[in-house]
Structure formats: C-alpha cells, structure tokens
C-alpha positions as CSV (number, residue, x, y, z in Angstrom):
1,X,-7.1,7.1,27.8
2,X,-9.4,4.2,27.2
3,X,-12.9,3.9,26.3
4,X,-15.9,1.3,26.5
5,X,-16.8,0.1,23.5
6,X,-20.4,-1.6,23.2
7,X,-21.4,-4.1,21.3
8,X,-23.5,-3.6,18.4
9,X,-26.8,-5.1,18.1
10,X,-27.4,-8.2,15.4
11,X,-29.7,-5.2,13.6
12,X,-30.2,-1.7,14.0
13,X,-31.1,-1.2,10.2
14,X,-30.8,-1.5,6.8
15,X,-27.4,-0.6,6.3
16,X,-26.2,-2.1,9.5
17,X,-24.7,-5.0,8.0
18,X,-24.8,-8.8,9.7
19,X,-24.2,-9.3,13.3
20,X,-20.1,-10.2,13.7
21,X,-21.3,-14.0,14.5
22,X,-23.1,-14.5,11.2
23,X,-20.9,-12.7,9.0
24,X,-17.5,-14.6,10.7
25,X,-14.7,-14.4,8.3
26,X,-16.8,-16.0,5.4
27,X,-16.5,-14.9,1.4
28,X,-19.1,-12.0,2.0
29,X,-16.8,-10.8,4.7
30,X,-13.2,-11.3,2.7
31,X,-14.7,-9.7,-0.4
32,X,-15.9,-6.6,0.8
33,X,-12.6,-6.1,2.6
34,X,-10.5,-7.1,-0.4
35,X,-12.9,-5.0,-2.7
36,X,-11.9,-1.3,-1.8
37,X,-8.1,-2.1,-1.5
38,X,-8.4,-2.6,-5.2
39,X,-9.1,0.6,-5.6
40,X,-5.7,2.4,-4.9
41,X,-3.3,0.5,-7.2
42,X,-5.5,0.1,-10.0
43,X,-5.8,4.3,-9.8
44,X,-1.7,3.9,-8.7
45,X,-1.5,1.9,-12.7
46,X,-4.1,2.9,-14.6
47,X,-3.3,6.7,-15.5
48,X,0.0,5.3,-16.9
49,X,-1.8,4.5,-20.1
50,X,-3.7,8.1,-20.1
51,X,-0.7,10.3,-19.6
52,X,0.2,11.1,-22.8
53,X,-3.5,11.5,-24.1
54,X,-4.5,13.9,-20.7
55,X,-1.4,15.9,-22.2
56,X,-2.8,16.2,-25.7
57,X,-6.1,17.4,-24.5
58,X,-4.9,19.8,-21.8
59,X,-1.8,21.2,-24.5
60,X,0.9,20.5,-22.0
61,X,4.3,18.0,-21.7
62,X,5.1,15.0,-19.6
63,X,6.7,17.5,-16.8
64,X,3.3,18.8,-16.3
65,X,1.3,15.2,-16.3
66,X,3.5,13.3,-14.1
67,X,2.3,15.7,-11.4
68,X,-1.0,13.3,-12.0
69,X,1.2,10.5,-11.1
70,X,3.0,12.2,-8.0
71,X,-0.3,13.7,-6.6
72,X,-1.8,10.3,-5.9
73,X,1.5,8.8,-4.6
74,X,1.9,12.0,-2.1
75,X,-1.8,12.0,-1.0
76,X,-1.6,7.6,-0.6
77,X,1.3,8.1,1.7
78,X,0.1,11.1,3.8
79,X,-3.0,9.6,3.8
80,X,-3.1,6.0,4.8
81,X,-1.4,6.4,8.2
82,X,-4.2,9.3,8.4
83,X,-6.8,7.1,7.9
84,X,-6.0,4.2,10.3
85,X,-5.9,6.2,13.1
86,X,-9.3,7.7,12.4
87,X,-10.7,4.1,11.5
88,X,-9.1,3.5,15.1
89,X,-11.1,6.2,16.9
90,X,-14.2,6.4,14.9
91,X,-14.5,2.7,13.7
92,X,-13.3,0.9,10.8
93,X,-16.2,0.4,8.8
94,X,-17.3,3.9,9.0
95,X,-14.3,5.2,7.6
96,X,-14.4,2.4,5.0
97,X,-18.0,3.9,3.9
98,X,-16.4,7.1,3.8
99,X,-13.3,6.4,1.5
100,X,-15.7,5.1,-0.9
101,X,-17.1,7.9,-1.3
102,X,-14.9,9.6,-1.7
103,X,-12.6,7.8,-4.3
104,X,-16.4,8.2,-6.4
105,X,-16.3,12.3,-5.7
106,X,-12.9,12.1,-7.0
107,X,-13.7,10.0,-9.9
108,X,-16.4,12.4,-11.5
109,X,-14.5,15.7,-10.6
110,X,-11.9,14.1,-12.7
111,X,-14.5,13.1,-15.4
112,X,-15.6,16.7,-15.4
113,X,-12.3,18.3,-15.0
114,X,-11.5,21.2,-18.0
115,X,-8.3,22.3,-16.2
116,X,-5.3,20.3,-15.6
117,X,-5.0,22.1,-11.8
118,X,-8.8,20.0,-11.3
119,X,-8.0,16.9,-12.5
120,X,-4.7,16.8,-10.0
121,X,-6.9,17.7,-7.2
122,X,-9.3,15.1,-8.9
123,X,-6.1,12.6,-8.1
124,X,-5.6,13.5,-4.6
125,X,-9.2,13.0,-3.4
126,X,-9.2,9.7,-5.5
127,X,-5.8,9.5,-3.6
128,X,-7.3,9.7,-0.2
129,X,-10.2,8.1,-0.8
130,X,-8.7,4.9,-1.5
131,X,-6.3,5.4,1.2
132,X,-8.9,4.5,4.1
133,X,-9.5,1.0,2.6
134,X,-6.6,-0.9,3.5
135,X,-5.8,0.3,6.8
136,X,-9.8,0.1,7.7
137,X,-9.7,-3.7,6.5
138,X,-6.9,-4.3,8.7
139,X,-8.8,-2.7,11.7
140,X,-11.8,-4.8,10.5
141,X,-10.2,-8.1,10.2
142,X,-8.8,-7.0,13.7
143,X,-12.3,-6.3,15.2
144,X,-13.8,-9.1,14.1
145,X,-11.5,-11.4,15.1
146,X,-11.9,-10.1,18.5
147,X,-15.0,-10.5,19.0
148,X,-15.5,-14.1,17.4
149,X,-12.1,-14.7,19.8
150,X,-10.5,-16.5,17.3
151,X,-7.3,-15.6,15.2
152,X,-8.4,-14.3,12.1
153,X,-7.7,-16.7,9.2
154,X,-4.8,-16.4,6.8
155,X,-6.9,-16.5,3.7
156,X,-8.3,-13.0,4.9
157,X,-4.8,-11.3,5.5
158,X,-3.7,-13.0,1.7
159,X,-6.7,-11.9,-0.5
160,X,-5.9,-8.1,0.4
161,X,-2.2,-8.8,-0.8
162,X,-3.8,-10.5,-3.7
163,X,-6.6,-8.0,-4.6
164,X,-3.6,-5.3,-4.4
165,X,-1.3,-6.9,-6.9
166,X,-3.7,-8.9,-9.0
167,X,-5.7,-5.3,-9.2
168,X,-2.2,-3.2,-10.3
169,X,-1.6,-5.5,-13.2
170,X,-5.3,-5.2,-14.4
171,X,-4.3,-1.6,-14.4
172,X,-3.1,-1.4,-17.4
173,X,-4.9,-3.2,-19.9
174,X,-8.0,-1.6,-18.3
175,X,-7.3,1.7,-19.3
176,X,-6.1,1.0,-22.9
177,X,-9.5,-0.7,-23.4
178,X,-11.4,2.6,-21.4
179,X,-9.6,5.0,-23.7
180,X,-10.6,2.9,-26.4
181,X,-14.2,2.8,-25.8
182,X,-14.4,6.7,-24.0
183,X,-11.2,8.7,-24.5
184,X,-8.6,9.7,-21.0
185,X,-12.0,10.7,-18.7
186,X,-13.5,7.0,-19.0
187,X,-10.1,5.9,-16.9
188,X,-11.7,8.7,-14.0
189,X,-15.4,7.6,-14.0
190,X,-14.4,3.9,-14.0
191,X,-13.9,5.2,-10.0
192,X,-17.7,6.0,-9.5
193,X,-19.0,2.3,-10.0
194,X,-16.0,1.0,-8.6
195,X,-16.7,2.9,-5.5
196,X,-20.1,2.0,-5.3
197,X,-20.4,-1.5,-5.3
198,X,-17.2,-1.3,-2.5
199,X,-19.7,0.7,-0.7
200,X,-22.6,-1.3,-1.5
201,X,-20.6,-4.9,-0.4
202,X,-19.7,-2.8,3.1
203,X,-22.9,-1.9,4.1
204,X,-24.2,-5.2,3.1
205,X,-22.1,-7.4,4.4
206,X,-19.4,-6.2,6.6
207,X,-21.0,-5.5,10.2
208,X,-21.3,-2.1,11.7
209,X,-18.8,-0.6,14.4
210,X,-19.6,-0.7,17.6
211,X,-20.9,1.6,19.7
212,X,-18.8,4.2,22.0
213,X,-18.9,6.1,25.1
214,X,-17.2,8.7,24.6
215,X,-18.9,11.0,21.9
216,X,-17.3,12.5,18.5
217,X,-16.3,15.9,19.9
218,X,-14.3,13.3,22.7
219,X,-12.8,11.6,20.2
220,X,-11.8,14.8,17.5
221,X,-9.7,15.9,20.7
222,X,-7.6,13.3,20.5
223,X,-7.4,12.9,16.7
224,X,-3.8,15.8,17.5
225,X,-4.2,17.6,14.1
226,X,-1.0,19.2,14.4
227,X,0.9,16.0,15.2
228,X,-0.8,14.7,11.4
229,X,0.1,18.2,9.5
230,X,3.9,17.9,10.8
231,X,3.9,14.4,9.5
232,X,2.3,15.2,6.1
233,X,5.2,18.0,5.8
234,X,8.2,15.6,6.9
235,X,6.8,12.8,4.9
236,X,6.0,15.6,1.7
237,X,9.2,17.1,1.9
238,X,11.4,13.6,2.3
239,X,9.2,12.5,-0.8
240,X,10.3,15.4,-2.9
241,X,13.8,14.6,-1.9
242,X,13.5,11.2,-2.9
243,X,11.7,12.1,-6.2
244,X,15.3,13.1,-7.7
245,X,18.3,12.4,-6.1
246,X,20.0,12.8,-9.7
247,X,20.1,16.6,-9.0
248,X,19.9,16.0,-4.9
249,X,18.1,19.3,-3.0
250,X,20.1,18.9,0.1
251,X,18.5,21.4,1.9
252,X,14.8,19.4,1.8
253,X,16.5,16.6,3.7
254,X,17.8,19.1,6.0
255,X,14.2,20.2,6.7
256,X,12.6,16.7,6.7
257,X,15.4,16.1,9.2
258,X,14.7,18.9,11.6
259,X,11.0,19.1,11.0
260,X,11.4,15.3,12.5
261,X,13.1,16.3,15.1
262,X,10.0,18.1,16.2
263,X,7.2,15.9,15.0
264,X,9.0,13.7,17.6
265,X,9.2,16.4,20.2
266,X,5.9,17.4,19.6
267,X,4.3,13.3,19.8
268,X,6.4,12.2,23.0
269,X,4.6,15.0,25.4
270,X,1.1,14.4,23.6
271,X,-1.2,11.6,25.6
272,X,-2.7,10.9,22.9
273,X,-0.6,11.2,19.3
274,X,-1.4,11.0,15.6
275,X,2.3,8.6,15.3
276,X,3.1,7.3,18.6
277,X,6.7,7.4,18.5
278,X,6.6,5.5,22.2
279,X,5.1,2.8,20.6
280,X,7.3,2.8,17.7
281,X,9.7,2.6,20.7
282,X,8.7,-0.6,22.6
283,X,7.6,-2.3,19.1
284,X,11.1,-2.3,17.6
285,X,10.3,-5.9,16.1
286,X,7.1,-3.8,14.3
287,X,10.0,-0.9,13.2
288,X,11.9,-3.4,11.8
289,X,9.0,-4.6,9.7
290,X,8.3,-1.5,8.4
291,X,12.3,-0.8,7.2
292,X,12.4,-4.4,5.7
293,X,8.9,-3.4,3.8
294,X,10.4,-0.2,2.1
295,X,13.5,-2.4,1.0
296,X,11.7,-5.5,-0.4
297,X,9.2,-2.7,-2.0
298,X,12.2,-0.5,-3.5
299,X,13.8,-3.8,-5.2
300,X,9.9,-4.5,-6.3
301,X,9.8,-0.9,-8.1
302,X,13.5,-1.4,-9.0
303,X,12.2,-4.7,-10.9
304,X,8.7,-3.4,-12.3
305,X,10.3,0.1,-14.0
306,X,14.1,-0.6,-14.0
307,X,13.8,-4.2,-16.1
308,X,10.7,-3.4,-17.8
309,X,13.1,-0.4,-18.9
310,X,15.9,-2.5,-19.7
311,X,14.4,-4.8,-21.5
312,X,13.0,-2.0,-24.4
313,X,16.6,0.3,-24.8
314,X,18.8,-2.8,-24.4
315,X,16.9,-5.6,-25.0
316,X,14.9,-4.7,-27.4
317,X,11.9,-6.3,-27.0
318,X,8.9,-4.1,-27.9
319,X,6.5,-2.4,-25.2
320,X,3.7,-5.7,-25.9
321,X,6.3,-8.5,-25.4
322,X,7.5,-6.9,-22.5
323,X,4.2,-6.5,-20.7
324,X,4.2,-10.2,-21.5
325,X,7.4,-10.8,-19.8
326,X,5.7,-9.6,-16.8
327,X,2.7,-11.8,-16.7
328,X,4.7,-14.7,-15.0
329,X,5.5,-12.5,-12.4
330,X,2.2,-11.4,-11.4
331,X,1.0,-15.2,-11.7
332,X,3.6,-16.5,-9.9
333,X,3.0,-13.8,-7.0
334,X,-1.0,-14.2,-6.7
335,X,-0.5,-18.2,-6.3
336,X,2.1,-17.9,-3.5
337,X,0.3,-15.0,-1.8
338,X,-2.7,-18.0,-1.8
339,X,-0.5,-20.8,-0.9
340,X,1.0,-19.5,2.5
341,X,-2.1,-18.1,3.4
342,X,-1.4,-20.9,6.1
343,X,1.7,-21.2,6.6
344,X,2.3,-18.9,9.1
345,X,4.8,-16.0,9.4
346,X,8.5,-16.8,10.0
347,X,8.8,-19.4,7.3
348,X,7.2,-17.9,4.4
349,X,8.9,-14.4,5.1
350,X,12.7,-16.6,5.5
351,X,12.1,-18.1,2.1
352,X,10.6,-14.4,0.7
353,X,13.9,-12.5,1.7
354,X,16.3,-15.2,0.1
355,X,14.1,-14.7,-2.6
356,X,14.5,-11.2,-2.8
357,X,18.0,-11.8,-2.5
358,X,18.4,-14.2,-5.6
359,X,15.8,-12.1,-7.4
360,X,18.2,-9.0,-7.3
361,X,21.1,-11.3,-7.7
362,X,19.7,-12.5,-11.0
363,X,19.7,-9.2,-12.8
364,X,23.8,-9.6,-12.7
365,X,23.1,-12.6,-15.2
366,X,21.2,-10.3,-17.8
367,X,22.1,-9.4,-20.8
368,X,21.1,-7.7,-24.3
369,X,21.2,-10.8,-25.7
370,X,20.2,-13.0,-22.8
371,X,18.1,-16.3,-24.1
372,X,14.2,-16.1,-23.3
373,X,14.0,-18.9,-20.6
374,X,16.2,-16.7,-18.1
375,X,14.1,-13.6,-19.1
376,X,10.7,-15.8,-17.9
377,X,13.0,-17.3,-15.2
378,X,14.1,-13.9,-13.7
379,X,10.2,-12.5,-14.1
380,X,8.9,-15.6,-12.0
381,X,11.7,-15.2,-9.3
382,X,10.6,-11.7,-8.5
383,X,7.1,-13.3,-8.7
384,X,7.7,-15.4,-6.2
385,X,9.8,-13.1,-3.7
386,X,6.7,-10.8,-4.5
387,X,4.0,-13.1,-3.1
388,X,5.8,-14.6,0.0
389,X,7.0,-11.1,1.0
390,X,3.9,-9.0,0.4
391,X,1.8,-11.5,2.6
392,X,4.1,-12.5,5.4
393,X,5.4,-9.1,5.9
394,X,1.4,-8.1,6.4
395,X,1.0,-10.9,8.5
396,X,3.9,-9.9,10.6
397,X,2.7,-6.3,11.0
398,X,-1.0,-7.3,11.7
399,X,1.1,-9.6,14.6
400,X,3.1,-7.1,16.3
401,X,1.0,-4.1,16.8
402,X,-1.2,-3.4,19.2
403,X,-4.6,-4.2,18.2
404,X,-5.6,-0.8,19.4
405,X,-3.5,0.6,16.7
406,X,-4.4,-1.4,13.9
407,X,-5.6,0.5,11.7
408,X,-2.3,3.2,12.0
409,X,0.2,0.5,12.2
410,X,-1.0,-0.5,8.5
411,X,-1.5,2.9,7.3
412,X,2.3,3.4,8.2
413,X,3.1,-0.3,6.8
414,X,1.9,1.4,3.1
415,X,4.0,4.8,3.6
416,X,6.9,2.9,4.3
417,X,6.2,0.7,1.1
418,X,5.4,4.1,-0.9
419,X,8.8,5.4,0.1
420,X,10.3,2.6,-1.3
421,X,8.5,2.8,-4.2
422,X,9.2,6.6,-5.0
423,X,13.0,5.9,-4.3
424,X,13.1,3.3,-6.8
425,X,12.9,5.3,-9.7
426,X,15.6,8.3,-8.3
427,X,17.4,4.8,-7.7
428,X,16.6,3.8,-11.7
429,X,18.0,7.3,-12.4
430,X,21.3,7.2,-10.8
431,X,22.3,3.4,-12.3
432,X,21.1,4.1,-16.1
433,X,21.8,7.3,-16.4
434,X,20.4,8.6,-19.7
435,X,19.6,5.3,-21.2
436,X,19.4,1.6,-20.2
437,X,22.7,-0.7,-20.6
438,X,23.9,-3.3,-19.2
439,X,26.4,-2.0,-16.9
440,X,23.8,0.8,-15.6
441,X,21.4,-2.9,-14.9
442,X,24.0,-4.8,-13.1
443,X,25.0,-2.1,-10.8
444,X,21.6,-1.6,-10.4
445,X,21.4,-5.4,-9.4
446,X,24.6,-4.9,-6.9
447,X,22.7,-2.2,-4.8
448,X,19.7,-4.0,-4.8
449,X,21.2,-7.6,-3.5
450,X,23.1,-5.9,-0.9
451,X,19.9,-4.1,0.4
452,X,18.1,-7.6,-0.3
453,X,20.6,-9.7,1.6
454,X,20.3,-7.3,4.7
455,X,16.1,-8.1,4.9
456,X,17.6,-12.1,5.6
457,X,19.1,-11.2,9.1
458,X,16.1,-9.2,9.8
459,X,14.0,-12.5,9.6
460,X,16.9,-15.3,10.8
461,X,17.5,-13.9,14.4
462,X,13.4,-13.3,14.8
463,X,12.3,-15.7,17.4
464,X,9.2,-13.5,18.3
465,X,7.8,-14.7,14.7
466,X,9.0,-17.8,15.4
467,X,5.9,-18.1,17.8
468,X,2.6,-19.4,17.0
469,X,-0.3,-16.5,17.9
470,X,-2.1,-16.3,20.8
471,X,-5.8,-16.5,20.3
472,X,-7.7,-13.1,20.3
473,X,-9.8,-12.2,22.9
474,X,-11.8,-9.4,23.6
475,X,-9.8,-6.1,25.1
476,X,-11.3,-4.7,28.2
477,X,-12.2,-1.2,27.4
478,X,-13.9,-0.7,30.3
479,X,-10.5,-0.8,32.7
C-alpha cells in the first residue's frame, strides 16, 4: 500500500524547523541528528559506575542491580526496530521529538525512584526513549536526501558512528564525576537536560515531516501490533538464552525457535508487517550485513569486557591504568570513523574486516607479562577495526534497504549489534571460566578470529558494494 506524501511548507510555525532546502545537510542539520544518538550509549555506560552505589542505597546485591543493566539492553533491542518502523509511517522527526521525551520522563522517574522495581522501569523508558533516535536519524538523513536529490554526504552517516562511540567512552568518567557532585540519582537526571537540548536542536533545526494522506487511524492499521509483540518475545526470550550459556536453558531456544517459526508465519500473509521477512528475502546482501554486524560487534564486546578483564586478574594493571589502556582505542576509532567519511563503502569495510581479523588474532600474542607497546598496539588495532567497521557497515545498510524502510532496516542493524553484544559476555564466561588467564584469553582470541576471518568473504565476493550510488530522487508516492 502506498501513500502521497506532501511536501511541507518552508514555515508552518515555530517549531517547524527550516525548509529541507535551507537546512541541506549543514552542521545544524548533522548535530541535531548526532545529538540524540548520544543518548543511548552514554545510558548503555554510565550506570556501570552507579551499580554498586544504587545497591548500597536500595540494600540489595549485584544479582539484583545488573537487572538495571539488562533492562535497558532488552528495551534498546525490542525497541529500535520498533521505532523505525513508526518513524517510517508517522515521520522521522516526529518520533525523534517523541524519544526525547521520553528518555527526559525516564530520567526523573529514575531521579525520584525509592524502589528498585521504579528505577528498572525508570531504565526501560530511558531505554526506549533513546531507542527512536538512531533509526529516526537514519530515516531523516534518508528524507532529506530525497528531497534535495542528492546522496547524502558521508560526514552525516560518520558523525552518528562517532557521537555513538565517542559518547560510550564519556560514559564513564561522567558518572564518577555525577556521583561525586550528587550521589547514584545525578547519573538519572543528567537525562532531563540531555533530552532537552536534543529536543530543542530538533525542533530548531531539523525540518518537519511531511505531510500525509492517509490519516493516523490509516496508518495505526498497518503499524501489525501483533507481528511487534511476537518479535519482542522471540527477541526477549533468545536474549535471555544468550545472557548465560554457562548454565544453557535449552528449552528458551526451543521457544525462540518455534515462536520464530510463527512470527514468520504470521509476517509472510500480512500486507503490511512490523519485520518484513519478504524483504529480508530479496535483500539478502542487507541480511548479510546485519549477520556480519553482530560478529564484528560480539568481537567489539569480546575486546571492551574480556581484555579490560584480562588485563586486572592476569595482568595486573589496576582499574585506572586500564581505562587508560583503552583511550587509544576510542581515539584511534573516532579518527577513522572521520577519515572514511568519504571513502565510500567496499574499501573501508575490506580493510575493517582484516582488521577485525588481526585484532582478534592479536590477543594470541598476550601475555601476563606482555611489554606495554603491544598492550597500546593491540588497544589501537581494535580502535581501528572499530572505526572502519562501525561506519562502513552503516553506510552499507543505509545502501541496501529500501528507502521506504529506513528507519526499520537500522532499528534491526542495532538489534543485531545488541545481540552481539549480550553474547559476548556468555562468550567471556565460557573461555575464562572463574577467573582471567591466559589460556581462557587465547581461546578466547581463537573463536573470535575464526568468526572474524568469516566477515572477510562476506565483503571480498560483494560486487553490489563495489558500485558507486545512484543519486537519490524523489519516490513517487502517488503511483
């Protein structure tokens, strides 16, 4: 079913925003998308630091408190597919607007919370809130590339890959120095002016959506609720699975499995469904993206918590210096995300999964008493992988989906990467066992460069991203 879409007047208002000609794809325009995907991982980082003081205040253990950490993961991945395919029927920016405010709602319930059953549902509105931003700048840049009918630049596409990773590291040292100046609740409220200047920049300076024929009670009808809650319970229950494969619960995987089974049923006789499976179909070269994703993010969790890990029981470097060790790393990856901004998509995502590949090949060289230089050496390597894959993989995304689905396809390109990222530490688990050594890091590093070295033939036999892109044009709703 199609729709005509309308063009929005230069002005209808204050909040409006500038007409798609004078905004183009300047700072104002890259800033306020960048701005609320910064949101989600500095939430994703910062409660790290607040753990152990929310469990001193609430009386309970670390079982209890990593459900703070869990909640948002669960509510990210369910959510972001959710959110692109409303951004795609009701308009970008308008679910933009709303994930703001959200992710503020969220923010002072958690400030307020005297229950540790409030502050988790604190977490999973934050958690969806901040899951409309990314997949709504994607539809955006998308949108406004169309109607300018010119490819949207690379430095767009890069700064949200930047934002995201420069953010998560700020994580951290942001809420030590919140709990220093305001206790556990200063790391929740931080969310309220966070969330209000990405609403301010939106309404300011990103321009509105336009308008539709077909009203909101047209569109709700083919929003297929039930399609989205049989997702959410394949997704939750694989996620739980994945959360502890030490002790595996069998049965869960059983269910995800059957429960997929009829989420694919269910989406292949709907005309219009929440995950179009059909489309998952056709686009294999965009399924293969997504599977490459959760591998390359899986070795990037493997890296952050596994080595990091490492480096304090074997090692023995103390928590500071290793947070040091790190900084190379997210250095390195900001300045390549920036420098293949424009360099296309085959190249820099080649070079990203050989990368990968020598990155997870490189923990085999480790050991306790390894000299400093290949400790900074190995952290810039998984820099670098970090920045060529986290941008081109985007890029090839953004490329092969159908523009109409823009805003799903990279809701779905962040499950798959949350998947990854949840396996990594059952993955952790199963190699280290009760403590890090070096024999639970190097077979660690064995998985990891086998999984890596299969992302290479992936990218090598790809001539579709071989191809430069089409210019954009403006889709014919009317048809």
């Amino acid at each position: 079913m199609t729709e005509t879409v309308t063009p929005s007047p230069a002005r209808r208002g204050r909040w409006a925003g500038p007409a798609p000609e004078r905004a183009g794809f300047g700072g104002r325009f890259t800033t306020a998308t960048s701005l609320g995907s910064v949101l989600n991982p500095v939430n994703s980082s910062i409660i790290a630091i607040a753990l152990v003081a929310i469990g001193r205040s609430f009386g309970v253990g670390a079982d209890a408190t990593t459900w703070l950490v869990s909640a948002l993961y669960v509510a990210t991945a369910v959510g972001q597919p959710t959110a692109g395919r409303l951004a795609d029927l009701f308009g970008p920016r308008r679910i933009y607007v709303a994930g703001s405010m959200l992710v503020g709602i969220g923010g002072l319930t958690g400030f307020l919370a005297q229950s540790l059953t409030v502050l988790v549902i604190a977490r999973v509105i934050i958690g969806l809130g901040t899951s409309a931003a990314y997949p709504a700048a994607m539809a955006m840049v998308r949108r406004q590339s169309e109607r300018l009918g010119t490819p949207a630049p690379g430095g767009v596409l890069s700064a949200l890959a930047i934002a995201g990773w420069t953010s998560m590291a700020v994580g951290p040292p942001l809420g030590g120095l919140l709990i220093a100046i305001g206790g556990w609740r200063a790391t929740l409220i931080v969310n309220v002016p966070l969330a209000a200047i990405s609403l301010l920049c939106a309404l300011l300076w990103l321009p509105a959506d336009e308008r539709r024929e077909r009203g909101t009670s047209s569109r709700l009808r083919t929003f297929d609720p039930a399609g989205m809650v049989l997702f959410a319970v394949v997704l939750i229950s694989l996620l739980v699975f994945l959360m502890d494969l030490t002790s595996p619960r069998w049965w869960l995987l059983g269910v995800s499995v059957v429960l997929l089974g009829v989420l694919i049923g269910w989406e292949l006789r709907n005309p219009t469904p929440f995950l179009d499976v059909r489309m998952l179909a056709t686009h294999r070269a965009l399924t293969t993206t997504y599977l490459r994703y959760a591998v390359t993010m899986l070795v990037t969790y493997c890296f952050l918590y596994g080595w990091t890990m490492w480096l304090e029981q074997s090692a023995h470097f103390s928590s500071s210096a290793t947070g040091l060790l790190m900084v190379p790393c997210f250095v390195v990856a900001a300045a390549g995300s920036a420098l293949i901004a424009r360099c296309g998509v085959w190249g820099p995502l080649l070079a990203g999964t050989v990368a990968l590949t020598a990155a997870s090949a490189s923990l085999l060289l480790l050991h306790a008493d390894s000299p400093l230089w290949l400790l900074v050496a190995t952290s810039v390597l998984f820099g670098l992988q970090n920045g060529l894959n986290a941008v081109s993989n985007q890029s090839a995304m953004y490329r092969q989906a159908p523009a109409s689905h823009t805003g799903s396809a990279a809701g779905l390109l962040r499950t798959f990467s949350y998947l990854g990222a949840i396996a990594s530490a059952s993955l952790i688990s199963l190699t280290f066992g009760a403590q890090a050594e070096d024999h639970g890091l190097h077979h660690l590093a064995l998985i990891l460069t086998v999984g890596s070295a299969a992302t290479i033939l992936t990218v090598a036999f790809d001539r579709e991203l071989r191809r430069k892109p089409t210019p954009a044009k403006l889709p014919d709703h009317g048809k």
